[in-house]
Structures are given as C-alpha cells and as structure tokens.
C-alpha positions in Angstrom: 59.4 62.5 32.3 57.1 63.5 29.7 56.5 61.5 26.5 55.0 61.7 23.3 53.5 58.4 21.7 52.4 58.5 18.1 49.8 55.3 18.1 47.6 54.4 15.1 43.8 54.8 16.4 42.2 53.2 13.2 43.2 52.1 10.2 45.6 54.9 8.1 44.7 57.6 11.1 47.5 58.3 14.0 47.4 60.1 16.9 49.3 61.8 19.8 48.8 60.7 23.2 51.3 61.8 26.2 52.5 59.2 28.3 54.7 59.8 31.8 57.7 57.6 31.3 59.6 56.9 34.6 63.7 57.2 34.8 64.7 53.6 35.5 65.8 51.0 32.9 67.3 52.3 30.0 65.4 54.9 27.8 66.2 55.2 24.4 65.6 58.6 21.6 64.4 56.4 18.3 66.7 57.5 14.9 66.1 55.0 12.4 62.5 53.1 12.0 61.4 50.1 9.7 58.1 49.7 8.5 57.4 45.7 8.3 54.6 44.1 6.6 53.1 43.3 10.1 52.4 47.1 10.5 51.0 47.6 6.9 48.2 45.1 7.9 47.5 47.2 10.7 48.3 50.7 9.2 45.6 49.5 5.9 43.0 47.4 8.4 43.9 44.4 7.0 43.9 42.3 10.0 40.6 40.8 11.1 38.2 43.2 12.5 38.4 41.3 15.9 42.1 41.9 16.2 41.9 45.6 15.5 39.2 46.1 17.9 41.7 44.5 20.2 45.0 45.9 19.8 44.4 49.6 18.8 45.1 52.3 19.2 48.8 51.3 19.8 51.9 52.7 18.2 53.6 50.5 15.1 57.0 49.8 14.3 59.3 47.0 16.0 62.3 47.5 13.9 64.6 50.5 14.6 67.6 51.5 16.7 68.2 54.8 18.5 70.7 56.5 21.1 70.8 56.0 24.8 69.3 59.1 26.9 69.4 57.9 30.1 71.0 54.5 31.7 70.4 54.3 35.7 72.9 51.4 35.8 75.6 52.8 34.1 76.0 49.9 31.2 75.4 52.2 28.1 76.6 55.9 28.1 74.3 58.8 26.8 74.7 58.9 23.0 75.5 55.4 22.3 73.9 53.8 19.0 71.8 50.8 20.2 69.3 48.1 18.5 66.0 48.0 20.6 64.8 44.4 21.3 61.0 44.2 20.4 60.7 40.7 22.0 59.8 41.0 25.9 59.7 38.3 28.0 57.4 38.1 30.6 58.6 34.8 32.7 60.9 32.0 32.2 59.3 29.3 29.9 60.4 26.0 28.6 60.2 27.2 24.7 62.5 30.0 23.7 61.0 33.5 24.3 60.1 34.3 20.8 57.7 31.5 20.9 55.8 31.9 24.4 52.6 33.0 25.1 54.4 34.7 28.0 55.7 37.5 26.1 54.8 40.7 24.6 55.9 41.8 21.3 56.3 45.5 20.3 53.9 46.8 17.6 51.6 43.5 18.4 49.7 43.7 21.2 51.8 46.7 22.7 53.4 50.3 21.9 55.6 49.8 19.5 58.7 52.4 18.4 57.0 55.3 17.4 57.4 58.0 20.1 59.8 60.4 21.3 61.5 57.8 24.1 61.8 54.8 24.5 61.9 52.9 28.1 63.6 49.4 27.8 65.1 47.0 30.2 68.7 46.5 29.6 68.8 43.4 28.1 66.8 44.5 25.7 69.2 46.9 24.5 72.7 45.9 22.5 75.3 48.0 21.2 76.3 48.8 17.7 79.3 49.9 16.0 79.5 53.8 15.1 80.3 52.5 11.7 77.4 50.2 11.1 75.4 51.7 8.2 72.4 53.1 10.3 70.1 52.3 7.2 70.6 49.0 7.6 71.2 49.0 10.8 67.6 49.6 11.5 66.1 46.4 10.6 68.5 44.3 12.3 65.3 42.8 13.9 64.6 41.5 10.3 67.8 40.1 9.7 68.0 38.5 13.2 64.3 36.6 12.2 66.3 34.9 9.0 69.4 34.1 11.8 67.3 32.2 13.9 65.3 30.4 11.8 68.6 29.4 10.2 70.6 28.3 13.2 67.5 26.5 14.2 67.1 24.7 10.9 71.3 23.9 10.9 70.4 22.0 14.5 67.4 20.1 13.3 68.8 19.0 9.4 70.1 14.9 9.3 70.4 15.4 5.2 73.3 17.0 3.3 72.8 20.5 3.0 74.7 20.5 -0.7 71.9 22.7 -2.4 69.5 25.1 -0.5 66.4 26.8 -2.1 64.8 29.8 -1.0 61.1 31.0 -2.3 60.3 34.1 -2.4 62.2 37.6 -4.2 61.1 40.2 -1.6 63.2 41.2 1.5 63.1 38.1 3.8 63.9 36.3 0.7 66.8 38.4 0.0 68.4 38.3 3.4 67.7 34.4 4.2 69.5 33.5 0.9 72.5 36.0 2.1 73.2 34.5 5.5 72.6 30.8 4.0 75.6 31.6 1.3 77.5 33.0 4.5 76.9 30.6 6.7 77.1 27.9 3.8 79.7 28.9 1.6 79.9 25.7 -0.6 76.2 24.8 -0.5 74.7 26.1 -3.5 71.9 28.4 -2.8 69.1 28.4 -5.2 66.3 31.6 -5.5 63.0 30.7 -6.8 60.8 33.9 -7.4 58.0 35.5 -9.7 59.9 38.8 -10.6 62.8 39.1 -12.4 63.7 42.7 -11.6 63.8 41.5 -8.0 66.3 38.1 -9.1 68.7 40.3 -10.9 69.5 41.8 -7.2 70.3 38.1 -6.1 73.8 38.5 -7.0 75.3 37.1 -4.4 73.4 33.6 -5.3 74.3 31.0 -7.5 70.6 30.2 -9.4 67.9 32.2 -9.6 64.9 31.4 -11.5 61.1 32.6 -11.8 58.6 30.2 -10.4 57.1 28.8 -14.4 60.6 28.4 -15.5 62.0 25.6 -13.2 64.2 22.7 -15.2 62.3 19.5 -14.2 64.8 17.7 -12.8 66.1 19.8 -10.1 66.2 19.2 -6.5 66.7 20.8 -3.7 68.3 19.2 0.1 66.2 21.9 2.0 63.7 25.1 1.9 63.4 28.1 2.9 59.5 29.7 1.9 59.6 33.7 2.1 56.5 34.4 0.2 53.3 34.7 2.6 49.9 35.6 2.0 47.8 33.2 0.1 51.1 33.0 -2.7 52.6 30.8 0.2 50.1 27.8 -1.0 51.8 27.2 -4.5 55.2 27.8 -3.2 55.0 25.3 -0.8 53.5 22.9 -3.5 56.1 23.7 -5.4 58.9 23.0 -2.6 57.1 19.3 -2.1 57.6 18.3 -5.2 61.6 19.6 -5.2 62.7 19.1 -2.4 64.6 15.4 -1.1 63.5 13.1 1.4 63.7 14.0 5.0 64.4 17.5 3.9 63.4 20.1 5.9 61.0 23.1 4.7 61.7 26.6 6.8 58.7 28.4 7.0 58.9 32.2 7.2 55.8 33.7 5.2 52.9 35.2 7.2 49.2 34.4 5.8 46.3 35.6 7.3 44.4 32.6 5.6 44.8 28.6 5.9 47.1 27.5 3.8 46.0 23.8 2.0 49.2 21.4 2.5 49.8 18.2 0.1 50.5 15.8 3.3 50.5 12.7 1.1 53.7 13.8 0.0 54.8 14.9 3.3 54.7 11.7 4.7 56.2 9.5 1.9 59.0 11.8 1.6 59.4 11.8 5.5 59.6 15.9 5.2 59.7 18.3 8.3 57.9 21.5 8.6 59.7 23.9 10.4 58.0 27.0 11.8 60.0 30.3 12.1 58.8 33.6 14.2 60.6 36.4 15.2 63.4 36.2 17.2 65.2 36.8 20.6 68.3 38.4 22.2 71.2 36.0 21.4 69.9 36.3 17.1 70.3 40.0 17.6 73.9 39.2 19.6 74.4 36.7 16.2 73.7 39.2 13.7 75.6 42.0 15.3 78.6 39.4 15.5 78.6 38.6 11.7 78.5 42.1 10.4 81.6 42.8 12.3 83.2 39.9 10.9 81.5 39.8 7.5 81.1 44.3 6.9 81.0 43.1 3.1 77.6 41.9 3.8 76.4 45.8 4.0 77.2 46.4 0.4 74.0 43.6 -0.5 71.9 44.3 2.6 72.3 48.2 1.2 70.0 47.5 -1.8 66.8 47.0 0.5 66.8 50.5 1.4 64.9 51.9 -1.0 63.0 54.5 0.8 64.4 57.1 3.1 61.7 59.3 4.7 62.0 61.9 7.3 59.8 62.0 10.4 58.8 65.2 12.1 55.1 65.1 12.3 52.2 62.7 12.0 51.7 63.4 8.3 54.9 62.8 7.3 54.3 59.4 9.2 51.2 58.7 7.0 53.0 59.1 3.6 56.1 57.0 4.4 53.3 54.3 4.9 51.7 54.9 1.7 55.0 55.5 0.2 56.3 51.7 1.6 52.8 50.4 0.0 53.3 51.0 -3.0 57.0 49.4 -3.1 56.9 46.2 -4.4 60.6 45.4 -2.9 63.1 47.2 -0.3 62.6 48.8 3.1 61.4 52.3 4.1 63.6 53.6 6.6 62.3 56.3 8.7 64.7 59.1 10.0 63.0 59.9 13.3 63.2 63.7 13.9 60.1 63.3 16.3 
C-alpha cells in the first residue's frame, strides 16, 4: 500500500516522501495531532546541530490518535478511535521500556505521526471511548507522561504526602497538578508559577502563587518541577529550599543545557531526585481508565486546547507550528485531513 509521509527536512521546511507500507499489524488513518515542545526544537533547529544532522529528515509529532484501517488479526474493527503508542520496544530489558536504550521513540530518532497511515503493532494500539473528547483525546501521550511519573513517585515516597507542590504554569504543570488532586484528594496541592494569567486556570488547586511571592514559611512534603529549559535551575533552587527532608523532587522539565544543582542541601536534607520520561503502555491503559471513571476531568483538561488547526497540505502544517510558537500556554491540536 502506498503512503504519504510528511517529514521535516531542515529546520521550518517539510517534505513529501512516499513510502510502501505493508498490510500486517495494525494500520491506523491519523485524526487528531499534538505538537509537543520536543517537535518545536526540531521544527525551529533548536537542538544541537549534531542531533539534526542525525535524525532528519524524519516526520514530527508523537501525540495523536486516529481510526483503524486495517487489523490482520481481527482485535480492532475498521473505524474504531484508537491512541497510537509512540514508545516501541525493541527487546525485553530489565528497566521499563520508556527508559531503554532498546527502544525507539516516534518523532525522536524515527517517523513520527505525520502521514497518511500509520503501521503499528497491536499492542501499540488501545481503544478509546466514542465519547472521549477527541481534542483532548489527542494528547493522551502527555497526560500518560504525568501518570507515570506519578505512580512511580507514589511507590518510591516514605514521607507523608499531606502537601504537594508543583513548579511550573504551562501544560505539564497543569495536568500533573490535576491527576495529583485526583489521585490525592486530601493532600493539598500547591502551584508555584511566574504567570498569573496561567494560575487563574489552576482552579481545580488549592494554592497557587507566582514564584517572587512565596510566604517564607511554607513547606512542601514533595515536588513536582514542570518548567524546563534553563528556568528549571531556579525552580529547583527554589524546591530545595521548600521542600522536607527525605522528600522527593519529580523531575519532568527538559533542558538542553546542564542544570547547576545545590547538593549540599541535597544531602543534609536526605532528598531524592527522581527522573521522569515518557511513558509506556500500561500509563496509556492508566489514563484511559481514569477518564472513564473521572469524565469530569475533561471539563479542566479542555482549557489546554487552545489551538485547533486543520491539516490538508504541507503549509497548513508550517503555520499550525508557528501558530503553537507563539502560544505561551495550551495545545495545538491538529485536525488531520491529510
């Protein structure tokens, strides 16, 4: 079968190529694409010019869903509503997939979501409810990073887990401080961020506050660090100095830099660093699970879509990426007409 793949060639330029896609496995029509900050930094050539050099051309996006075209073993049906699974594993590996070197992830390293079909294995495929919001719907990969990093950090903390704070006001932010006040109802969770357009959003929390304006005698049990890029060096300071000993600090934020970190407090606090990455199939199972039980949770998660772009040719690709640049909170969903 015949397929059209829309890669990115060099920075802010995309291309067709035609690929043969074979009919085995499950192959999937894309509907609704997420652009992540992991494909700006390609899209704008922000990544070192080693890693470009390396990975392009290759096609962007790893969040999305779509409907099932074809299933050779008969588990989906033609037209069901399915999230693709970015994460592939390659062989079995003592660390969970999402962390091995033996996988490949889509949009890093290989074709992401941005062509016509999609050919998957069929555990990298899971059903969705017709009545899931499809907006949102699309960047369950997102939400299933916070899940996992979550569940992980609910193994791992020995401390009381009375009052959580999350850093950071942008999207990861957002959604790790909604699952922590669902899967902790009576811990207090606490929002630390720079704007306060973004805070008001944070309804569903019981603080918020902007970074300068901290009351000096809070604490917090744990942390959870959203921000990234070199902004992740003062909110991690700033979680040191907060947070109670043997606490745990969850971090999420991406920097392309190194990050200086204040281990003289580390150690007399006895802190632990925890380091989150993507995620695998059972997060996606997790996620899919507590929007069935919890469908309030789409009203809040409805507030990151804040740009909804139609897709039918390469230039309407281009300006949903400059479009999503220029946002300073939310998603850009892509409606995939390719």
């Amino acid at each position: 079968m015949i397929n059209i793949v829309y890669r990115l060639k060099a920075p802010k330029f995309f291309e067709e190529a035609i690929d043969e896609i074979e009919l085995d496995g499950v192959i999937v029509r894309p509907t609704y694409l997420s652009i992540c900050q992991a494909d700006q930094r390609y899209y704008h050539g922000s990544r070192p010019a080693e890693v470009l050099e390396e990975k392009l051309p290759m096609a962007l996006i790893h969040e999305g869903i779509g409907e099932v075209v074809f299933d050779g073993e008969g588990s989906f049906k033609s037209g069901d509503a399915v999230v693709m699974i970015p994460n592939t594993p390659l062989d079995d590996d003592v660390c969970r997939a999402n962390y091995s070197y033996n996988s490949k992830f889509r949009g890093s390293g290989f074709d992401g979501f941005t062509s016509d079909l999609i050919k998957l294995e069929s555990d990298r495929v899971l059903k969705i409810p017709d009545d899931f919001n499809p907006y949102v719907s699309s960047f369950i990969e997102l939400i299933s990073v916070a899940y996992q990093g979550i569940s992980k950090f609910d193994e791992l903390a020995i401390t009381p887990k009375d009052t959580l704070g999350v850093w950071g006001d942008g999207n990861l932010g957002f959604i790790t401080a909604l699952l922590l006040k669902e899967k902790f109802p009576n811990s207090k969770v606490i929002v630390f961020g720079k704007h306060l357009d973004n805070l008001n959003l944070f309804s569903f929390a019981d603080e918020t506050y902007q970074i300068h304006t901290v009351p000096k005698d809070l604490k917090v049990d744990h942390a959870f660090e959203c921000v990234g890029s070199s902004a992740s060096q003062s909110a991690i300071d700033q979680i040191i100095d907060l947070i109670n000993p043997q606490g745990i600090i969850n971090l999420f934020g991406v920097s392309e830099y190194p990050i200086p970190v204040n281990t003289r407090m580390l150690l007399e606090k006895g802190i632990t660093i925890q380091g989150n990455s993507r995620s695998e199939r059972e997060d996606f199972v997790g996620v899919i699970e507590t929007l069935k039980q919890n469908p309030n949770l789409f009203e809040y998660l409805e507030k990151l879509v804040t740009n909804i772009c139609e897709i039918s040719s390469l230039n309407d690709l281009k300006e949903a990426f400059d479009k999503d640049y220029v946002s300073n909170f939310g998603k850009t969903i892509l409606k995939w007409n390719k």
